[in-house]
LUMVEXDREN-986863 format. One record per residue: residue number from 1; residue in three letters; y negated, z negated, x negated of N, C-alpha, C in turn. Coordinates in Angstrom, 3 decimals. Example, Ala and Ser with C-alpha at 12.3 -4.5 7.8 and 13.67 -1.06 7.14 Angstrom:
<sites>
[1; "Ala"; [5.690; -7.800; -13.190]; [4.500; -7.800; -12.300]; [3.300; -7.800; -13.200]],
[2; "Ser"; [2.250; -7.080; -12.850]; [1.060; -7.140; -13.670]; [-0.030; -7.870; -12.900]],
</sites>
This chain:
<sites>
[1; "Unk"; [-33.159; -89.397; -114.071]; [-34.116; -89.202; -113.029]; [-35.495; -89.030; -113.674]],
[2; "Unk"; [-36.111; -88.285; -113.409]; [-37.461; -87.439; -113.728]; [-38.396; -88.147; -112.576]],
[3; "Unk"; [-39.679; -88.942; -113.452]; [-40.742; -89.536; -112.398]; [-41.677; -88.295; -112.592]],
[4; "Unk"; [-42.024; -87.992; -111.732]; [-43.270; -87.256; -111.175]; [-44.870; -88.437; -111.314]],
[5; "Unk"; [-45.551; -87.490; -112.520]; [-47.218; -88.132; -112.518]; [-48.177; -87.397; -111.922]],
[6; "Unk"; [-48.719; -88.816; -111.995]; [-50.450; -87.433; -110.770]; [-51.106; -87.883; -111.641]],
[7; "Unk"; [-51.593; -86.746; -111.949]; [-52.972; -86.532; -112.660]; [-54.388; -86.872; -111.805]],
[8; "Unk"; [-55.180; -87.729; -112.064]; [-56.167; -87.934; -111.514]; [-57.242; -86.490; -111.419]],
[9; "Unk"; [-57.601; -86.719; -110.025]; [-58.942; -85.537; -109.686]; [-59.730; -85.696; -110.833]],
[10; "Unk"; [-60.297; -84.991; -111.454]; [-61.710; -85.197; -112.167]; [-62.512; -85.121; -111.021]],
[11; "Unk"; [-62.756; -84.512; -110.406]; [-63.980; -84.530; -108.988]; [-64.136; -85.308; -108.810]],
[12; "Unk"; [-63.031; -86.597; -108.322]; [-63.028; -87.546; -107.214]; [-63.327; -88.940; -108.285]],
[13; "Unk"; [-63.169; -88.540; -109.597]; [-62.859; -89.981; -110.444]; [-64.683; -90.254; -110.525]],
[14; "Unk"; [-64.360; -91.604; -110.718]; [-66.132; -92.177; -111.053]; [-66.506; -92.029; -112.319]],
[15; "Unk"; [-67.422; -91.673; -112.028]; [-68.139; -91.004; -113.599]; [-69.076; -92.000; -114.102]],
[16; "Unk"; [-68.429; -92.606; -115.283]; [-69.396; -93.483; -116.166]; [-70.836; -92.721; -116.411]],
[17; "Unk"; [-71.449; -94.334; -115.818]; [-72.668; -94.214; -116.316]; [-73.452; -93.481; -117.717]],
[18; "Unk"; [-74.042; -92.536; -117.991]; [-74.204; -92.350; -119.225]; [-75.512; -92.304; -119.646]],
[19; "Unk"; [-76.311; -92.723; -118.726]; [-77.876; -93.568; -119.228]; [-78.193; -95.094; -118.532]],
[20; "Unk"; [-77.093; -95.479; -118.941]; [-77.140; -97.362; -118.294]; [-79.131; -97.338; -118.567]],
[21; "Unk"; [-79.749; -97.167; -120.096]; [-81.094; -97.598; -119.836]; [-82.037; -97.070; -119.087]],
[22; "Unk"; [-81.631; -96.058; -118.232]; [-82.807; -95.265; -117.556]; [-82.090; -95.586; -116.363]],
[23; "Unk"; [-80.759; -95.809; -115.664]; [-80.479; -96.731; -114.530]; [-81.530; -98.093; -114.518]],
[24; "Unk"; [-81.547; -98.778; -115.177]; [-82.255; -100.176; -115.282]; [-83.402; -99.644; -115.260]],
[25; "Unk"; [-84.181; -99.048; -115.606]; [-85.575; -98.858; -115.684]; [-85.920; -98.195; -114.237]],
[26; "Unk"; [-85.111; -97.112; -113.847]; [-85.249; -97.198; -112.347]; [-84.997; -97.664; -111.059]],
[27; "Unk"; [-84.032; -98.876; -111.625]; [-84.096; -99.983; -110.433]; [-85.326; -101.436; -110.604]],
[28; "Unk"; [-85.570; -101.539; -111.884]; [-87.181; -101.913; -111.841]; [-88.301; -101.114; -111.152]],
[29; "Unk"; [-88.559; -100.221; -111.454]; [-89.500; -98.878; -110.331]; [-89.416; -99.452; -109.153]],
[30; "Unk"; [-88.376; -99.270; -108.852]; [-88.130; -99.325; -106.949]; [-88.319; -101.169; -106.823]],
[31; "Unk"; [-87.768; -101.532; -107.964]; [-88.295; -103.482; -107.147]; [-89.968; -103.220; -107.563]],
[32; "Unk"; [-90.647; -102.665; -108.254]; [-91.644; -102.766; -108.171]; [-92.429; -102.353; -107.653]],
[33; "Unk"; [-91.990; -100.868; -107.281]; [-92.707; -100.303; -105.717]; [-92.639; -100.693; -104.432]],
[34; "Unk"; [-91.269; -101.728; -104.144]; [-91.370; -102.075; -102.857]; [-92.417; -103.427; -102.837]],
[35; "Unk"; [-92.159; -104.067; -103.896]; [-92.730; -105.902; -104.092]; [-94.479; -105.207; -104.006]],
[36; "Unk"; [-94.641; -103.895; -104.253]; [-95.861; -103.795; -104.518]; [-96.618; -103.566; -103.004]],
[37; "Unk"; [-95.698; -102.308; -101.935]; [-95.913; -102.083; -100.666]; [-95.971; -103.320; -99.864]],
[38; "Unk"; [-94.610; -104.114; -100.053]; [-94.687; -104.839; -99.134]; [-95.560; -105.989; -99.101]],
[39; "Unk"; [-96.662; -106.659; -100.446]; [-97.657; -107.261; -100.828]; [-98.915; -106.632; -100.164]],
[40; "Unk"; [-99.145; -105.524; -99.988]; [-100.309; -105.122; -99.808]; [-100.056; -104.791; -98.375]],
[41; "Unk"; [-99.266; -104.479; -97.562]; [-98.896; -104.463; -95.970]; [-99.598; -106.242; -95.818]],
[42; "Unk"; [-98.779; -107.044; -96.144]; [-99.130; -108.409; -95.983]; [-100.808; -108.814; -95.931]],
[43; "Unk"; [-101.668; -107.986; -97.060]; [-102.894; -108.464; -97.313]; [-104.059; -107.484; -96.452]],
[44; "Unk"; [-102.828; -106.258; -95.784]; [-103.766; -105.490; -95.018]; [-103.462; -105.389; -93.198]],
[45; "Unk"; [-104.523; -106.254; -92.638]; [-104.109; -106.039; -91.080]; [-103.997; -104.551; -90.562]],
[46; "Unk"; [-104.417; -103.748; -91.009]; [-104.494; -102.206; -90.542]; [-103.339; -101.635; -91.096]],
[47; "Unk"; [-102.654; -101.969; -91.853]; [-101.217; -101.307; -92.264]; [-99.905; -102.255; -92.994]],
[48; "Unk"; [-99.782; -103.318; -92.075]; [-98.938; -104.530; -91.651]; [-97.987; -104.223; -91.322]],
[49; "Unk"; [-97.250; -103.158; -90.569]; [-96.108; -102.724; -90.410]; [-95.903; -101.438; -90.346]],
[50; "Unk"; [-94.400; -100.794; -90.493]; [-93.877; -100.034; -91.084]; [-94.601; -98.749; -89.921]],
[51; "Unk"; [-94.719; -99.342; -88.927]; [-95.426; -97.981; -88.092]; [-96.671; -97.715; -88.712]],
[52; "Unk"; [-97.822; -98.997; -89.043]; [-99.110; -98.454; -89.039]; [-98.892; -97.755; -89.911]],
[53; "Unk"; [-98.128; -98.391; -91.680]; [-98.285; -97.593; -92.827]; [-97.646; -96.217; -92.613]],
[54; "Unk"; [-96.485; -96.060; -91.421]; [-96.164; -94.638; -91.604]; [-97.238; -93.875; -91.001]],
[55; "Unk"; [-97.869; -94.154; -89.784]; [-98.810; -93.609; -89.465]; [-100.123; -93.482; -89.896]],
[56; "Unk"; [-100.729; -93.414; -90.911]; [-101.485; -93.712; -92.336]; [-101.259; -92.954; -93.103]],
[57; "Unk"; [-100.079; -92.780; -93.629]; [-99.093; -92.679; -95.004]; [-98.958; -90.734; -94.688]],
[58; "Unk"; [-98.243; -90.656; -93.148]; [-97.642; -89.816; -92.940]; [-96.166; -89.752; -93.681]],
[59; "Unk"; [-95.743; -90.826; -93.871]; [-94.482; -91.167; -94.388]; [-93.325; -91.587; -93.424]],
[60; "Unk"; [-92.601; -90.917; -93.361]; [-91.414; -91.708; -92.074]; [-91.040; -92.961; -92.039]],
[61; "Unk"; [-90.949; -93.667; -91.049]; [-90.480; -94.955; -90.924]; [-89.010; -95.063; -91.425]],
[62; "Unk"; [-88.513; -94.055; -91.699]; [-87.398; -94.148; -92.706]; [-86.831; -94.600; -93.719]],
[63; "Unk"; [-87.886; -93.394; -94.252]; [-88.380; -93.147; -95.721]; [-89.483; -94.655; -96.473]],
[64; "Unk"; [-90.013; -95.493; -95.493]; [-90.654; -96.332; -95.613]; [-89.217; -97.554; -96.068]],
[65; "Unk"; [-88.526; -97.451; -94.852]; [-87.530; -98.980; -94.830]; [-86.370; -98.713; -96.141]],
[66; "Unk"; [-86.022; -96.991; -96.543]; [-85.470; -97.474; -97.652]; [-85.495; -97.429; -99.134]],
[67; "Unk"; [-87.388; -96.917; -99.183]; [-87.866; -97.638; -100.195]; [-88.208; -98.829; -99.912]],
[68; "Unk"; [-88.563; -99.505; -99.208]; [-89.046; -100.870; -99.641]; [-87.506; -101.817; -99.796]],
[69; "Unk"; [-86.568; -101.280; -99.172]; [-84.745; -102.076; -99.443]; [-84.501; -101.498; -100.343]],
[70; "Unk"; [-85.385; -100.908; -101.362]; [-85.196; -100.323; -102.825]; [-83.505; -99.054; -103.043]],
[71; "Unk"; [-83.022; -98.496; -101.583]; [-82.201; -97.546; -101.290]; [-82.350; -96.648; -102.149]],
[72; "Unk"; [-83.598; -95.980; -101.861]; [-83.829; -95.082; -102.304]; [-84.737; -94.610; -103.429]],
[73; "Unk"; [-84.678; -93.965; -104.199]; [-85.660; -93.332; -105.025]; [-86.959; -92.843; -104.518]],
[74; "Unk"; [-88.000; -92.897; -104.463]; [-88.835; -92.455; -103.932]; [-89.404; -91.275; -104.837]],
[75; "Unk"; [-90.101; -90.203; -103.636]; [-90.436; -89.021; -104.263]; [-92.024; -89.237; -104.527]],
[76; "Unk"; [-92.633; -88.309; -105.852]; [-94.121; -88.528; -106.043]; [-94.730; -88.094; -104.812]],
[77; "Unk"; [-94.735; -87.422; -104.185]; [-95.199; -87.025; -102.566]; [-95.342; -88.526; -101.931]],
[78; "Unk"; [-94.044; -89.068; -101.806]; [-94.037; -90.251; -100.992]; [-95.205; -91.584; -101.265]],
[79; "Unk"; [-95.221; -91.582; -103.243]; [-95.503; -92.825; -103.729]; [-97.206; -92.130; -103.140]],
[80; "Unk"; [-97.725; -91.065; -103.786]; [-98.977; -90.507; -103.332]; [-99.182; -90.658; -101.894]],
[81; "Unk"; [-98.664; -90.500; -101.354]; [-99.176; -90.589; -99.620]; [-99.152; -92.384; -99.184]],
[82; "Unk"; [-98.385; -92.786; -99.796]; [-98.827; -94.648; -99.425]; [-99.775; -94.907; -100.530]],
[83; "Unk"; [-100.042; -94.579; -101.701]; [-101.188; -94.999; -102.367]; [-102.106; -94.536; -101.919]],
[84; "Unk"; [-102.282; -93.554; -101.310]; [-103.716; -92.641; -100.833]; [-104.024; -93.596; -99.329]],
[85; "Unk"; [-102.793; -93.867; -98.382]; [-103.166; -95.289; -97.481]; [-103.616; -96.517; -97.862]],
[86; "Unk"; [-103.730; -97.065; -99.082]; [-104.038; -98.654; -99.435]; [-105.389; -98.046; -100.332]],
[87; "Unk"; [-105.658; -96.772; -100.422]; [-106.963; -96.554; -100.927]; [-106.640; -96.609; -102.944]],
[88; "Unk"; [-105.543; -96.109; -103.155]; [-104.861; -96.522; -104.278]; [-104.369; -95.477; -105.148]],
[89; "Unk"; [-104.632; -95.310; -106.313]; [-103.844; -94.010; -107.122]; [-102.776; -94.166; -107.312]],
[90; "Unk"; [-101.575; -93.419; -107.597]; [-100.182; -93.311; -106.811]; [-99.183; -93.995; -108.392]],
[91; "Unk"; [-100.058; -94.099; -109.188]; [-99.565; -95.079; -110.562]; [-99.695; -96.201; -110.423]],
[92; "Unk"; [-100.587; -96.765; -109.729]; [-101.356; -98.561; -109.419]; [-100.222; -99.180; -108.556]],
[93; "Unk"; [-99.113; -98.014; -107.713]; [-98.386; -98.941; -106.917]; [-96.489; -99.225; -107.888]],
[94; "Unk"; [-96.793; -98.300; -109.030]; [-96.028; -98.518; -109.673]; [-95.698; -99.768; -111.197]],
[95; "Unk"; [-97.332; -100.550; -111.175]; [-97.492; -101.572; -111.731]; [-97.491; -102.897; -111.407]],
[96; "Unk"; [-96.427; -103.387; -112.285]; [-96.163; -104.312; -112.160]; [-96.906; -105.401; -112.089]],
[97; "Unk"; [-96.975; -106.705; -111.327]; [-97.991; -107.749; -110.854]; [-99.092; -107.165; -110.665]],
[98; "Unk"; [-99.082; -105.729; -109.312]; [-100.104; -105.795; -108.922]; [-100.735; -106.931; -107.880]],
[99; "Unk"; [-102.041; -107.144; -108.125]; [-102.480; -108.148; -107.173]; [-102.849; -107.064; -105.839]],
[100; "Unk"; [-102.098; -107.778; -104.695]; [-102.149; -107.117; -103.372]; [-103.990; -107.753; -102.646]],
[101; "Unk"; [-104.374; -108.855; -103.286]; [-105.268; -108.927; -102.545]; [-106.862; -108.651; -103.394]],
[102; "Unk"; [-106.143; -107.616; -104.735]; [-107.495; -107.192; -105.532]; [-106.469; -105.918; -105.883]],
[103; "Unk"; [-106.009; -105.013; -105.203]; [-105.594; -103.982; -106.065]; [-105.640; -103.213; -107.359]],
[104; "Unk"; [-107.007; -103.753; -107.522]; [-107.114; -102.193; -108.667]; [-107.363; -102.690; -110.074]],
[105; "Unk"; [-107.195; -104.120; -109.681]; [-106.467; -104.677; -111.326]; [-105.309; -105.526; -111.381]],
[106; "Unk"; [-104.790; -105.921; -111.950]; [-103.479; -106.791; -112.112]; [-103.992; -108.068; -112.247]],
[107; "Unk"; [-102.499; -108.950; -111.938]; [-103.273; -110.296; -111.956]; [-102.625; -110.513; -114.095]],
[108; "Unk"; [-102.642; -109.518; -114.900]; [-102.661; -109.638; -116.030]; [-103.378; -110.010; -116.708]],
[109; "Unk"; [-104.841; -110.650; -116.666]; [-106.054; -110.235; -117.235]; [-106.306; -111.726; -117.846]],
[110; "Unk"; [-107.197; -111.731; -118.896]; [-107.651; -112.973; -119.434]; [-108.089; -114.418; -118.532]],
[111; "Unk"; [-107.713; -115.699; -119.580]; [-108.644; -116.440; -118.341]; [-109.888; -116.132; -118.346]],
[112; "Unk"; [-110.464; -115.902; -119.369]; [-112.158; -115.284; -119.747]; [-112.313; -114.171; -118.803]],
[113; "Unk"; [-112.066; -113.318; -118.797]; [-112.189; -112.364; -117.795]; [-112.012; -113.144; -116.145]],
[114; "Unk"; [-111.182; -113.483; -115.850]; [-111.246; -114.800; -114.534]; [-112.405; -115.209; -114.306]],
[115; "Unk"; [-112.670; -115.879; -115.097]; [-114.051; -116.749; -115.255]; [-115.176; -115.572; -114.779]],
[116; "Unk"; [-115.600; -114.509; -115.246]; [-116.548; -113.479; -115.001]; [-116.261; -113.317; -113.694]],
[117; "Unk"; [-115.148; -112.795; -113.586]; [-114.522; -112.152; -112.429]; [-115.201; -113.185; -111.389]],
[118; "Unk"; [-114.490; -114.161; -111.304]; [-114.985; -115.340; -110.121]; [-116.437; -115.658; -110.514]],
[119; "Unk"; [-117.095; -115.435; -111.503]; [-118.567; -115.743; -111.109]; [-118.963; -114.713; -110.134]],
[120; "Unk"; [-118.867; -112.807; -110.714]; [-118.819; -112.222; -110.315]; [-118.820; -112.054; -108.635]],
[121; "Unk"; [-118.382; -112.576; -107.939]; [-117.440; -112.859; -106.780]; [-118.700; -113.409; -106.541]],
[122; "Unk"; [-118.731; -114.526; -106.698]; [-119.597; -116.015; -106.079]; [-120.965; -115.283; -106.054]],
[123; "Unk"; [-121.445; -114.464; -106.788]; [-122.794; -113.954; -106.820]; [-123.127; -112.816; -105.671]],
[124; "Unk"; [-121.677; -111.958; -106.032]; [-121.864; -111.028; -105.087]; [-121.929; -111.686; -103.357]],
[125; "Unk"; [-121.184; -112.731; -103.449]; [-121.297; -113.282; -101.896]; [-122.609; -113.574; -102.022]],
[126; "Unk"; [-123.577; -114.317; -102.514]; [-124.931; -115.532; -102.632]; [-125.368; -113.729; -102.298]],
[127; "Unk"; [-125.574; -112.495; -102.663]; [-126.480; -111.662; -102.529]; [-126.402; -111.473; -100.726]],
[128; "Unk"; [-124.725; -110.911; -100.634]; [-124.843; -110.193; -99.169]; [-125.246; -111.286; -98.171]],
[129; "Unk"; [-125.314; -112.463; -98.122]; [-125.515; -113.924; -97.504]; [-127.363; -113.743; -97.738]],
[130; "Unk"; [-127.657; -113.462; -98.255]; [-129.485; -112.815; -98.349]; [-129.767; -112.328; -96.990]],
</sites>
């Protein structure tokens, strides 16, 4: 008796990964673009939810929920049109520990620099309080 083999589809078979390191590097991207949106929604009452920022953004409420559930890849169009809503260049939302409630630096920075920074701060209030 003669068994009959099936040859597996190539079409249908799963195709090994063959840049495991650029998989990982772009599922960091997307945790860091959403941790970055959804930080700065939080620190901004005017674009707090997925309507205001789409309506802002001009980004679909879609396209919003499955980048920030890190679904999807996001397109430079997309990342540009929510950075151009938080007042933001479309690289700043792709860095990591951005500070949502000082955008346009990271909370990376020296304690020395801190120190300026928060004098900085304290002075600029003592002026507009004039």
């Amino acid at each position: 008796m003669v068994q009959d083999t099936v040859m597996p589809n190539p079409a249908t078979a799963p195709k090994p990964n063959a840049y495991p390191e650029m998989e990982a590097k772009e599922s960091h991207a997307r945790r860091v673009l959403a941790s970055n949106v959804q930080g700065l929604m939080a620190q901004n009452g005017s674009l707090n939810s997925n309507v205001k920022l789409s309506n802002a953004s001009g980004v679909s409420i879609a396209t919003l929920s499955r980048v920030m559930s890190m679904h999807t890849a996001a397109t430079l169009d997309t990342i540009t049109r929510l950075a151009a809503a938080f007042g933001l260049e479309p690289h700043q939302l792709l860095m990591p520990n951005l500070d949502a409630a000082g955008p346009h630096a990271t909370q990376e920075i020296s304690a020395e620099d801190r120190v300026l920074l928060a004098k900085f701060k304290a002075l600029a209030g003592e002026l507009r309080d004039r």
